[in-house]
N, C-alpha and C positions, 0 to 999 in steps of 0.2 A: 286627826282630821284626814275624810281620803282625799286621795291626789284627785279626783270630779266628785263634787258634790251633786248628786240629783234633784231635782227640780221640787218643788211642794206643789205641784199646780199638778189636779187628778188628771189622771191619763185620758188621752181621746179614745173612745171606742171604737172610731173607724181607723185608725192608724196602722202600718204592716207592724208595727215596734210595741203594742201593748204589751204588756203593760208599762214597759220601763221607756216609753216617749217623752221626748222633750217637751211635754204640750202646752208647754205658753207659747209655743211657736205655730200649734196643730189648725189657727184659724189661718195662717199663711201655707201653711205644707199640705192642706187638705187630706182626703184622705186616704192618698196615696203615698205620701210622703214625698211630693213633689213639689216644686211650682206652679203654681197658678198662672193663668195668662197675664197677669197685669202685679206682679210681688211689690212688695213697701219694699223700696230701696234701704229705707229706715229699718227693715225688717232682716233684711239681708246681711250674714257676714260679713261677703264682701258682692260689689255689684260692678260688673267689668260691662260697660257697652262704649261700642264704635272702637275696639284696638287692632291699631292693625302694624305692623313689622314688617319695613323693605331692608331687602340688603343688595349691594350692589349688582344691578342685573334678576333680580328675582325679589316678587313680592311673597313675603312666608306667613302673613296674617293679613287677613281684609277686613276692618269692620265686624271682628268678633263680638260678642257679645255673650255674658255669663252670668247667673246667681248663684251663691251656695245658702245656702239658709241653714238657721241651727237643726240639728239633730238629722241629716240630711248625707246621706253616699250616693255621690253623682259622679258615676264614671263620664270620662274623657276620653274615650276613643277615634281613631281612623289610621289610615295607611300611615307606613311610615313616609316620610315627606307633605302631612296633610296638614302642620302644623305645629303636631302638639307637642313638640321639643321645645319648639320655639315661644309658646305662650307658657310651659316649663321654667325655663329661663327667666321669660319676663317676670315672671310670679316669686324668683329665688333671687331677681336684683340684679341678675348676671346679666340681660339686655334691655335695653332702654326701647321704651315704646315709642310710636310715629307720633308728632305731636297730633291734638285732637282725641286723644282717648281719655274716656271717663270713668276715674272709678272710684263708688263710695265703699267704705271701709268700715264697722261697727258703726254706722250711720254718720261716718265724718268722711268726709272728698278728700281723695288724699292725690300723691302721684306717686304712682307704683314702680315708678322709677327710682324714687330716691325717697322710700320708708325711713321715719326716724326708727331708732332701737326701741324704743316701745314698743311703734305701731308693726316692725319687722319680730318680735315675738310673739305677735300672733296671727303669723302666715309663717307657716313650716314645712321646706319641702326635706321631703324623705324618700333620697334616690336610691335605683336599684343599685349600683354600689355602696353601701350604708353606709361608709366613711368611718367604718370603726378602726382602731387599734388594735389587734389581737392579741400581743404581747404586752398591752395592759390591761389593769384588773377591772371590773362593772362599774367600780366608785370609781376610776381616774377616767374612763371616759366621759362619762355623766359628766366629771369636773372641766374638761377641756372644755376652754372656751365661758364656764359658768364661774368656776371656780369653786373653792373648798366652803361648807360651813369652819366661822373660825370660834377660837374663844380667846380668850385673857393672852394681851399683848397680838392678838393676830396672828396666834396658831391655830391651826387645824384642830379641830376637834371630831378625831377618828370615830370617837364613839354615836355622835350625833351624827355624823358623814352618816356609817354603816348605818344607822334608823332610818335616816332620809331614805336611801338607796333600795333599803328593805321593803321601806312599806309601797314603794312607787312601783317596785317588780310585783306585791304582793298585790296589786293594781288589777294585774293582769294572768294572775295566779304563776307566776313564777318564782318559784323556791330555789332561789340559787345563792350561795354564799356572796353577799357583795367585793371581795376580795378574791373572787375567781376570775382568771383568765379568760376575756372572751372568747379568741383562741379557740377555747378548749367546749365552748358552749355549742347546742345542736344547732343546726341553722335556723330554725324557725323563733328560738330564743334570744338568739343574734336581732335578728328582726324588730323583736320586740325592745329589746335592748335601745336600740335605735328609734324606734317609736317613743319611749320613754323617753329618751333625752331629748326630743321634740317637743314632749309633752312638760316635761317638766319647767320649762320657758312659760309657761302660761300656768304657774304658781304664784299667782298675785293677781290680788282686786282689792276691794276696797273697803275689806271686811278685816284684815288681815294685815299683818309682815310676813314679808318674804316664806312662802312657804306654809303658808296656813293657810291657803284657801284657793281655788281656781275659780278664774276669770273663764266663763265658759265660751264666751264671743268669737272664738278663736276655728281657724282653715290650717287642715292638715294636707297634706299633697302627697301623695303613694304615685310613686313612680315605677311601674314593672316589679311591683314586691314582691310575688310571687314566680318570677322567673327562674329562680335554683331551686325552690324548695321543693322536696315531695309533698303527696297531699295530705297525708296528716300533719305534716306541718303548715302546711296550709292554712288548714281549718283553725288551728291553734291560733294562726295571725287575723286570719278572721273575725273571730271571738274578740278577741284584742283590737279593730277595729269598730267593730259591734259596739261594743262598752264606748268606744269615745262617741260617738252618734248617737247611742240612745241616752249620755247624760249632755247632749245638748251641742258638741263641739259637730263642724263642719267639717267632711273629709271627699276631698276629689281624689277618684282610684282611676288609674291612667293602664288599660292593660288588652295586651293581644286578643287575652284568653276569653272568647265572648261567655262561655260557659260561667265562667269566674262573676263576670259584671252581671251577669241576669242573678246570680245566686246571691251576689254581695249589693249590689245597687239598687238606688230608689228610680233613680233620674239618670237620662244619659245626654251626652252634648258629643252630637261628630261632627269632625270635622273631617273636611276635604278639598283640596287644594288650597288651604288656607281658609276658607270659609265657614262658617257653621250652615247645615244641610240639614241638622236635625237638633231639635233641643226639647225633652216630653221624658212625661214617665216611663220608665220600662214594662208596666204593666198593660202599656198601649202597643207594646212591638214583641214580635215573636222574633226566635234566631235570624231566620231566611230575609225576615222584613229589615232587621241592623244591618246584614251583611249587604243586602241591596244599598242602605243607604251609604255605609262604610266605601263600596268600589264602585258603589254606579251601575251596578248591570245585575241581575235577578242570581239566585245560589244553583241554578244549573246552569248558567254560563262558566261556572268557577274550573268544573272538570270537565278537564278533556278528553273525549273516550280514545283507550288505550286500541291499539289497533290488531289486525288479527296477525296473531303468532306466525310464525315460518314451523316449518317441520325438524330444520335442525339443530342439535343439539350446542349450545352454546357453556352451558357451566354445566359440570356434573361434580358431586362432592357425594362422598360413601363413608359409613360407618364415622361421621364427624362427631367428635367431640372433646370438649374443651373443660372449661372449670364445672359449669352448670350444666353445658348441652350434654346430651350422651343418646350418641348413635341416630343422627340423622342424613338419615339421604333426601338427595335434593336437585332436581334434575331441573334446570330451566333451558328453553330454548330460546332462538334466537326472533327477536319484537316479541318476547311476551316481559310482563310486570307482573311479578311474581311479591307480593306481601308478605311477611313474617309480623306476628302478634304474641303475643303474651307480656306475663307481671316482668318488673324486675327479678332478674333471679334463674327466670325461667329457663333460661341459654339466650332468648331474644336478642337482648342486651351485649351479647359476646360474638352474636353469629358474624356480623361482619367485621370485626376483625381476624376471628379464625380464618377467614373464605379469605380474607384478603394475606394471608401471613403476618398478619401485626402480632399477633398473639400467636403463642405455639400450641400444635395442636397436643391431646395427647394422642390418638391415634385417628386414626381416618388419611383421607385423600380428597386433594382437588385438583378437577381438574380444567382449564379455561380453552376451548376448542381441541379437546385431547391431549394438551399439553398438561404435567403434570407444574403445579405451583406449591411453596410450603414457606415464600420469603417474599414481601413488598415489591424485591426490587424484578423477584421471578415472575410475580403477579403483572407487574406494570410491562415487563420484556412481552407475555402472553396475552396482554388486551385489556388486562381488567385496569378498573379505575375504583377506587373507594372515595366518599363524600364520609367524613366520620361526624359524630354527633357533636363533640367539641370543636366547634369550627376555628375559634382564636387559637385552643390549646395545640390542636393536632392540625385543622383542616388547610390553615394558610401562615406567612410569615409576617404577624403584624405590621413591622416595623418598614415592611418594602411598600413599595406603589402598588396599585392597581394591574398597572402592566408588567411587573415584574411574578406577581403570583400568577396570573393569567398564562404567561409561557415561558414559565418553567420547566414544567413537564416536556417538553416537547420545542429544543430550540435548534435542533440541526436544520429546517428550511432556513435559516437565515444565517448562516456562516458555518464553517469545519473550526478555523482558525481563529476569527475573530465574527462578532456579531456586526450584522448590517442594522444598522439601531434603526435606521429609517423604515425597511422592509415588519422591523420589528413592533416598531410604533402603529402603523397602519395596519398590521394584523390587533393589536391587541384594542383599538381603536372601535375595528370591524364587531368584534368579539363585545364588547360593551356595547356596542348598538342592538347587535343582537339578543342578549339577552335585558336589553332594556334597564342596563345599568343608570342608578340616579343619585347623584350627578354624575354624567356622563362622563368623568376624569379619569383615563385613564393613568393618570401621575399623581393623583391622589393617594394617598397612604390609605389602604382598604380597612386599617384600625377605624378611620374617621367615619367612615358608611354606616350608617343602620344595618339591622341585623340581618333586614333583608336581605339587602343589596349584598351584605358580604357573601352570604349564600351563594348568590345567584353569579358573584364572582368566582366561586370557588367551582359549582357548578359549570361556569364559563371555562375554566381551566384543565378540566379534565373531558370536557364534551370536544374540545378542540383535537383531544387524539384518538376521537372516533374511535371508541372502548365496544371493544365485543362484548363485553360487562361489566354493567357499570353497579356498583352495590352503594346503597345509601344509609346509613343510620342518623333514625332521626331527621329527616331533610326539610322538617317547615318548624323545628324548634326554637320557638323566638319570635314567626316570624308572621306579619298581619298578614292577610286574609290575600290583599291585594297582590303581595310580592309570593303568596302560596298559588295563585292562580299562574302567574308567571314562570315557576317551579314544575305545577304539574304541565303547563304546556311546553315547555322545552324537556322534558320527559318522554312526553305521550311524542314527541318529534322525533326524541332519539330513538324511542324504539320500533317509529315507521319505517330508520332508517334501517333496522335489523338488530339493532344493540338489542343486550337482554337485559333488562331491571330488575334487581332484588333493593326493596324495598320495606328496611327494618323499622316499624313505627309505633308509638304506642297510641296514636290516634285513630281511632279506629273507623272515625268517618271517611278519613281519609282513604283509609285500603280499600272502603267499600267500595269508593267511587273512583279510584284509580287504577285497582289491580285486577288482572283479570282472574285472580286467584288467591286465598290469603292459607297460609299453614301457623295453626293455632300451638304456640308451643305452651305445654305446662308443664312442671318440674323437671326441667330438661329434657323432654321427649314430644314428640309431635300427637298431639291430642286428636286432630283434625285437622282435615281439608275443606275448604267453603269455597265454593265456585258457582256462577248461574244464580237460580234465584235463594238460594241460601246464603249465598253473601251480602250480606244488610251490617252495619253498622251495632244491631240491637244484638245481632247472631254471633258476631265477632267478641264485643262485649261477654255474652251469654259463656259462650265457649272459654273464652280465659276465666270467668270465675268459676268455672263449673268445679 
């Protein structure tokens, strides 16, 4: 028996999903594969209207409102703080809604606050931490929580285990020994992994024992799944959601990457400051029209034009290079925004850590206003400041407040001997206003913040020692559209004030519209310069695959 049986009901001919649509559902999903204006609640997954979430001092849901209908991927997008943690939460059990919200469930009213074990197996969230074990095998995580098939007397029955386990990976074309170390599996397979054991909760109806047959009624919830992975792997998890949608299951995909939702998604619902501002198919909105609705203000409000250069020379580096770069000079001066582009591999990837001394060079030179640098702590003595792409791992120290990572770098204004905590609070205060920290705590542990915010903390921390270069890797990885407008405008500020920006990205819309320059690296060497009207987005792209 497979793990989704599809449907006997011929497929609709106007559906995006032919042939493999769920189409006992296609007179509600029309054929778009969306909602209609007026959907059968009876028709619905699940049918969330009027929920809203206060917490002390701040309302974080108003009179939401949502449908998933079978066979159906409806991304959940908007900034971060616009809700969608918090309706997250509600939906995995972890917050209790405001009384007054209504929501029917496989055509039964339930309270989504307090799901029996039934009606909670089939609503499944599957966060960007996948919650996996690594140090145990594919069949013991599957088992956590589920438990083992047994046989005579209530043992395990290893051999039925690995069948089970087999045919459910084989679901989703993945051929991996059920007794292999997750650990040890690629990331995108991990994923699936976890999808699976999601999936495998909703191995019963009414056709069947345990295990013979799937109840297809059932909401899956993708929480930022695609946040680590590359894109082939990507696609891989893709596919893997495809299959549950086209045999009929519900799946809400929650993610930054608009490019991802237009490609994966039927239907989108944003929200913004707690509200829902848009709820339609995606074949009715183009990019520029979601990102309007996502921050409220049109997609040329987003960048801020970089300002014009000074004449002197702010970072010079000669004959650099490193594992993959080899032999780039690179001369930035001082208010310009300088881009770097290409694959992994390319050197892109490594450039600013060599520039900054993180990485040893093998040969070359840097140098930051004619000083020469070749160590972090020479870099920092000489002006520079690095933003690295791993912001948790490398860029800040989890485990401190807000204001403790903020002014670190730089604490001699407020004591030699001992620290003026007062003088010290009020700067790091000023600094969170500034960059439009939310919530504005500066004693908040910067672990707790969205991805954004931590950014724009870490950001806050090294803008404070006014860096004669300031080099960035990766600096909107993670991070929604909203908290990336706020990124490039405190940018395009530093480098009015003379700072000079290198800016390592693999987005390439980005460099178009921030940098007044981008250098195309490929197989460690500089392919190209784009500046003027050859720097577009399409050209940048064009040049790294060349």
């Amino acid at each position: 028996m497979e793990l989704i049986r599809l449907s006997s009901a011929p497929p609709n001919p106007g559906c995006r999903r032919q042939p493999n649509c769920f189409s006992g559902r296609c007179d509600v999903l029309g054929n778009n594969g969306g909602v209609g204006d007026q959907p059968d609640r009876q028709a619905a997954l699940i049918d969330i209207r009027s929920l809203s979430k206060s917490f002390p001092g701040q309302v974080a849901l108003s009179d939401v409102s949502m449908q998933i209908l079978p066979g159906q991927i409806h991304a959940l997008v908007g900034q971060n703080g616009s809700g969608k943690s918090t309706l997250i939460k509600i939906l995995a059990g972890y917050h209790q809604p405001d009384p007054g919200a209504e929501v029917v469930m496989r055509g039964e009213s339930v309270d989504i606050g307090n799901l029996s074990a039934p009606q909670r197996a089939h609503l499944h969230v599957m966060h960007q931490d996948l919650g996996l074990v690594p140090t145990l095998s594919i069949m013991e995580n599957l088992a956590l929580g589920r438990g083992y098939e047994t046989g005579f007397a209530g043992r395990i029955n290893w051999g039925r285990e690995r069948t089970r386990v087999k045919r459910l990976l084989a679901e989703f074309e993945v051929d991996a020994d059920p007794r292999a170390l997750v650990g040890s599996l690629p990331a995108a397979e991990q994923s699936i992994v976890a999808l699976v054991r999601a999936l495998q909760d909703w191995e019963r109806d009414d056709v069947g024992e345990r295990g013979q047959g799937l109840d297809l009624r059932s909401v899956l919830v993708l929480d930022e799944p695609t946040a680590s992975l590359p894109r082939p792997e990507v696609e891989r998890l893709f596919a893997a959601v495809r299959r549950v949608a086209q045999r009929g299951g519900g799946v809400v995909f929650v993610s930054h990457r608009l490019d991802e939702v237009f490609e994966l998604a039927d239907y989108v619902t944003v929200l913004r400051d707690g509200k829902v501002v848009g709820s339609q198919p995606l074949a009715e909105l183009d990019h520029a029209r979601l990102i309007e609705l996502i921050v409220g203000r049109a997609i040329d409000e987003l960048y801020a034009s970089p300002p014009e250069p000074k004449s002197e020379v702010a970072l010079e580096a000669t004959d650099l290079a490193g594992n993959d770069l080899i032999d780039l000079d690179l001369i930035v001066r001082r208010g310009e925004v300088v881009g770097v582009a290409g694959l992994v591999g390319s050197g892109r990837d490594e450039l600013a850590s060599l520039l900054f001394g993180a990485e040893p060079l093998v040969r070359g030179a840097v140098r930051v206003n004619g000083q020469t640098v070749s160590n972090p702590r020479g870099a920092v003595t000489a002006g520079m400041a690095l933003v690295p792409a791993d912001r948790k791992g490398e860029g800040c120290i989890p485990s401190h407040s807000v204001r403790e990572n903020v002014m670190l770098p730089r604490l001699a204004p407020f004591g030699r001997w001992w620290l003026r905590r007062t003088a010290e609070r009020q700067a790091a205060q000023e600094w969170v206003s500034k960059v439009e920290l939310r919530p504005a705590d500066p004693e908040r542990a910067i672990i707790t913040l969205s991805g954004g915010n931590q950014q724009k903390a870490v950001l806050a921390r090294w803008l404070r020692t006014e860096p004669a270069v300031l080099v960035l890797d990766e600096p909107t990885q993670g991070v929604d559209v909203g908290a990336k407008a706020s990124i490039y405008e405190l940018l395009a500020s530093s480098a009015a004030t003379g700072t000079a920006v290198v800016m390592c990205s693999s987005d390439a819309e980005e460099l178009a519209h921030v940098c007044d320059r981008v250098l195309v690296l490929r197989s460690g060497r500089l392919a190209t310069e784009l500046s003027g009207a050859s720097l577009t987005s399409d050209r940048i792209v064009q040049e790294i695959l060349s």
